[in-house]
C-alpha positions, 0 to 999 in steps of 0.5 A, a space after each residue: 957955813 961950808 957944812 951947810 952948803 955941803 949939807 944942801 949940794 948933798 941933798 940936790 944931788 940926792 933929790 937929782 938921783 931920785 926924781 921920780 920921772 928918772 925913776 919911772 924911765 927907768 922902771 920901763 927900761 927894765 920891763 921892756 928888756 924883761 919883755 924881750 929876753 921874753 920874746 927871744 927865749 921863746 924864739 929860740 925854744 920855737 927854733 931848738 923844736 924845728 931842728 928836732 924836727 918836733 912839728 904839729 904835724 908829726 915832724 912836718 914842715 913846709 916852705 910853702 912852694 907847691 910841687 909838680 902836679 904833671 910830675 906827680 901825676 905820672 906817679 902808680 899809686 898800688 897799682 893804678 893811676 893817682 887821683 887827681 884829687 890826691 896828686 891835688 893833695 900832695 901839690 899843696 905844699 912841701 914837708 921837710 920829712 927828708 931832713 930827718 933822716 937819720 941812718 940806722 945798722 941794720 946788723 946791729 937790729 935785723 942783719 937781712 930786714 932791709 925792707 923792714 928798716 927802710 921802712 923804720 927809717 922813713 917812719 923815723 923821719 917823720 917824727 914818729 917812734 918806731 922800733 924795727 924790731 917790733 915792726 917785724 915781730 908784730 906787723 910783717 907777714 912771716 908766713 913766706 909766700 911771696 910777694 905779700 909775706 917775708 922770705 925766711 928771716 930778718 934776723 938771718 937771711 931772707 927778703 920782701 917785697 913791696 906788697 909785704 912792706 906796705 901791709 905791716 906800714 899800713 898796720 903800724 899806722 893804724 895803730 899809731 898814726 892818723 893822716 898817712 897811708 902807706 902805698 905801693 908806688 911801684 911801676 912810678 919813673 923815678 921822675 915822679 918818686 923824685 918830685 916826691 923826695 924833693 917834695 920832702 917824702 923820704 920813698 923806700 926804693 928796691 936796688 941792689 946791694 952796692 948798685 951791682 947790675 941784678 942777676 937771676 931775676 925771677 918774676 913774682 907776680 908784678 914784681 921781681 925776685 934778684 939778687 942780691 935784692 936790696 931795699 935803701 931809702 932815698 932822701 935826696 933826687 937834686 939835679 944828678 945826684 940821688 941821696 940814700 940812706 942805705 942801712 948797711 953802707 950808710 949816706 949814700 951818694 949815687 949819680 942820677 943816670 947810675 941809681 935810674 939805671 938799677 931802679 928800672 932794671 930792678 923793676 920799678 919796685 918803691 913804697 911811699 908813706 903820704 897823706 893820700 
């Protein structure tokens, strides 16, 4: 008899541990965290490609605030007045650009192409593959007749101006690219170009090397000739500070009323890479 009873308390509990409604709640259990080890892993896919700054609209982002349509329209967009259409365009919302950029020696590639690697620098942040080297061989005007062409050599001593930086963005884009143009902002106060950067559009700026006052300043056409001309890019225009990205010196940082200071005395000289 005690076999029996053992025999029967065996049997309960082995009918216990299979019960079918136990069974099914636990085959549901283990679809629902299946499901959502699913969900997190592609919550943390989404998450790694936004902070590579891998976008739909080639590394763009928003946060969904608008920027300054009065700031904006006081920007000189190649040498005329912006549209309204366009100041419209660029209201809609931010892009996250900006975050992106990265430093790049500019000895290491082309020792006097600043120009040319502030351009890279830009193009680089918004997601886009782009060798400086390629840039200057095939996109930029050699032929050394200012402003349009380069001056001497990037590889050894020489420099651009504005007119010259935005036909070879304007030639890689079309190759490459679709959506932006690259514009010559010169003349903007730096109020408009900061609306921009804050707006998430990295601006190639002309300054000087170390932000020392220019001297021999020689006009060419609407533009300036000094030294020693400079060109950085900027990232940042928060409050006083101005964040550049300076290809000899690196991350920089600059008070507002010092970096306005140089830009103006510089001429006013930026281009910018938009969706207008």
């Amino acid at each position: 008899m005690p076999c029996v009873r053992v025999y029967s308390t065996l049997m309960e509990k082995t009918r216990d541990k299979f019960n079918p409604k136990r069974v099914k709640m636990a085959f549901a259990t283990v679809l629902a965290l299946v499901a959502l080890a699913g969900v997190l892993q592609v919550a943390l896919a989404v998450l790694s490609l936004t902070d590579a700054g891998v976008m739909s609209d080639a590394g763009a982002g928003s946060d969904g605030a608008a920027m300054d349509k009065g700031l904006l329209s006081d920007i000189v967009l190649d040498g005329g007045a912006i549209s309204a259409d366009a100041v419209d365009a660029l209201a809609v919302e931010k892009r996250d650009f900006t975050s992106h950029v990265e430093f790049i020696d500019q000895y290491e590639v082309l020792p006097a192409g600043c120009e040319i690697m502030s351009l890279t620098v830009v193009l680089c942040s918004m997601g886009y593959d782009v060798d400086p080297l390629d840039l200057a061989d095939n996109y930029v005007d050699m032929s050394g007749a200012f402003p349009a062409g380069f001056s001497g050599s990037p590889y050894t001593n020489g420099g651009a101006l504005p007119p010259c930086i935005v036909a070879a963005g304007e030639a890689w884009l079309g190759e490459h690219a679709e959506g932006y143009r690259a514009h010559d902002t010169t003349g903007s106060p730096f109020e408009a170009l900061a609306e921009l950067v804050e707006g998430g559009y990295p601006v190639s700026v002309w300054v000087t090397e170390g932000m020392m006052t220019p001297s021999d300043i020689q006009p060419s056409g609407d533009y300036l000739w000094y030294w020693p001309e400079h060109c950085i890019t900027v990232y940042g225009a928060d409050g006083d500070r101005v964040l550049v990205c300076d290809t000899i010196y690196g991350m920089m940082e600059y008070s507002r009323a010092e970096f306005v200071k140089v830009y103006e005395a510089c001429g006013r000289m930026s281009v910018a890479i938009l969706p207008v």
